[in-house]
N, C-alpha and C positions, 0 to 999 in steps of 0.2 A: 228474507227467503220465503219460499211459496208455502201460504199454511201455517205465518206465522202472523200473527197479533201487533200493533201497533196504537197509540194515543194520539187523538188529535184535537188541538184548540180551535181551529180556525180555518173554516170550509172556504175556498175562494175561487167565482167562477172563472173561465178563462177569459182575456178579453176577445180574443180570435176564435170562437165556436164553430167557424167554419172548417178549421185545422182537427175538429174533433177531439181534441186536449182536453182535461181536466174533470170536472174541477180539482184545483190545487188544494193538499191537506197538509198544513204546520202543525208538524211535530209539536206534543204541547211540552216536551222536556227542549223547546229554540235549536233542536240540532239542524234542524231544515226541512224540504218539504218534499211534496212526495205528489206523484200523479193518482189521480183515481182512475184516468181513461189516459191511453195516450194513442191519438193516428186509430181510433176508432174501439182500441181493444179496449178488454178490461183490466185492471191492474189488480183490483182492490173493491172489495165490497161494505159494507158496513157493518158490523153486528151486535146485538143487541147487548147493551151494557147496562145493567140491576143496581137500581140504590137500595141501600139496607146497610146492617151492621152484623157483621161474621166479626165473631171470636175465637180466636186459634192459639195453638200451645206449638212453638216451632220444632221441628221434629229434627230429622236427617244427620244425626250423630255419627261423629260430634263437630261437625264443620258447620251446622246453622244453616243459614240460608241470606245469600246478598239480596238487598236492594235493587229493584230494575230499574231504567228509566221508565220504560214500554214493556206491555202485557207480554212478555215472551222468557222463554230459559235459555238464555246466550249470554254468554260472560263477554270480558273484552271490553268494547265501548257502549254496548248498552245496560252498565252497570253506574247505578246510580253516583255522582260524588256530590260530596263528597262521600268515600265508601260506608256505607253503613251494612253491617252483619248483624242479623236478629242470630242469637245465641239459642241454643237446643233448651227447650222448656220455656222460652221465655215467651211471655204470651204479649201479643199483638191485636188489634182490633182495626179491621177494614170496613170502607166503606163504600166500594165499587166493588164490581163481577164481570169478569165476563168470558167466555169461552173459545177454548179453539182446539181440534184434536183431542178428544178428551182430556183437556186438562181446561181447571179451573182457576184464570188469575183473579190477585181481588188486589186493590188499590189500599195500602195501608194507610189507614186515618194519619192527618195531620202532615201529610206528607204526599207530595205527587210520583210515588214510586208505587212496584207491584212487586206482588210475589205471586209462588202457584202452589197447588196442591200436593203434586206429584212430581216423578223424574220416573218414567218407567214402573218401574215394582217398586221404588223409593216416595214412601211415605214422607212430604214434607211440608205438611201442616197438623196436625190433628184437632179436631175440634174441641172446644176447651169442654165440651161435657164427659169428652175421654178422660178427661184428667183432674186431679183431685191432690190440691195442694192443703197441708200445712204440717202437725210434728204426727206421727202415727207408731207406735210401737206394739213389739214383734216378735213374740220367741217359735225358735228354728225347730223342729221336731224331726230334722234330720239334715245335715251337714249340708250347706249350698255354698257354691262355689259365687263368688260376687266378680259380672260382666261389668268389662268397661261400656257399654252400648247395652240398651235394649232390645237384643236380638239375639235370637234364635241357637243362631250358629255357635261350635264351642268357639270356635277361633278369637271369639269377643270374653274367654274366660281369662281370670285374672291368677295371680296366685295367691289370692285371699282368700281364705274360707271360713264361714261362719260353722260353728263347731254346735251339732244338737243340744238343744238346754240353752245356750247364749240365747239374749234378749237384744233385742237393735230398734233403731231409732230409725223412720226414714221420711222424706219430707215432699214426696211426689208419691203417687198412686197413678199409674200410666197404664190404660187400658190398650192391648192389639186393637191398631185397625183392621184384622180382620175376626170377628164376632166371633166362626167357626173354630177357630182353633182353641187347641187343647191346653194351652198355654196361659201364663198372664198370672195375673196383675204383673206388671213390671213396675221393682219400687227402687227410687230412689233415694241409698243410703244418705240419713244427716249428714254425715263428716266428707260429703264429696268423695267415697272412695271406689260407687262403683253400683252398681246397681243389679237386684235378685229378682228371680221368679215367684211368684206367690205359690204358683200351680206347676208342674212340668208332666206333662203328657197326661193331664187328669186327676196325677197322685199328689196332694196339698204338702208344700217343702214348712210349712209353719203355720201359727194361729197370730194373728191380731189380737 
């Protein structure tokens, strides 16, 4: 579709240039090929793709994030097989970039697949400086309610509640990707059972 991103192995001119055709682009996941010109217009441009290594922490809880063949967010047949789902927190490391509509895909190492940054106001990468793994403990200094999701909204609350004076264990440290708000740390409890605010509208819910 128009404005979205694709991968290619193998540029190939046309033999007929007077037809105004091509050059032809193979798909480098072998799905088939693709015109760059065709009967004079343009299909397709090229755009600039970054080597480097980006480290991310998978976001978008709690479904992760699939596997692409091609830099794009389209489920269906341009989803990698076999299927692979990077799971929320699980951190990944790429090593291609490249853009289109604001949004940033990167090619995850070791692998000819992509993923992206975003989905709209859905955060689904965070950079792994967001985030702060290993055992961290916690007492509550006033009753927090434990989110299945790190987010915001109540709708994400559970019917667990850590009770003032309890101490807990949690084994993620997940910073908002957005800076300004009044919120955060988001910590993910040890036992898998859900994950707390550090802060909520300013007022600190515990001490470290």
């Amino acid at each position: 579709q128009k404005g979205e991103c694709v991968s290619v192995d193998l540029i190939c001119p046309s033999q007929f240039p007077e037809n105004k055709n091509g050059p032809f682009l193979r798909l480098s996941d072998r799905s088939g090929w693709l015109f760059e010109n065709m009967y004079g217009e343009s299909l397709m441009k090229q755009v600039k793709v970054d080597d480097g290594l980006w480290s991310f922490h998978v976001d978008n809880h709690p479904s992760g994030i699939a596997l692409r063949r091609n830099p794009m967010d389209r489920s269906g047949y341009m989803l990698a097989s076999p299927s692979t789902i990077y799971e929320p927190m699980q951190k990944i490391v790429c090593d291609k970039k490249c853009s289109s509509n604001g949004v940033n895909y990167y090619r995850v190492q070791g692998t000819d697949g992509w993923v992206f940054d975003k989905r709209g106001s859905t955060t689904m990468l965070l950079p792994e400086s967001k985030v702060r793994t290993g055992l961290f403990a916690y007492l509550a200094i006033s009753k927090i309610k434990v989110r299945s999701s790190p987010r915001a909204d109540d709708k994400y609350n559970t019917s667990i509640r850590i009770k003032k004076g309890e101490m807990f264990v949690v084994d993620i440290q997940r910073e908002l990707p957005q800076s300004s708000s009044s919120d955060g740390l988001f910590l993910r409890m040890a036992d898998g059972s859900g994950w707390l605010y550090e802060k909520k509208k300013d007022k600190p819910t515990m001490v470290e």
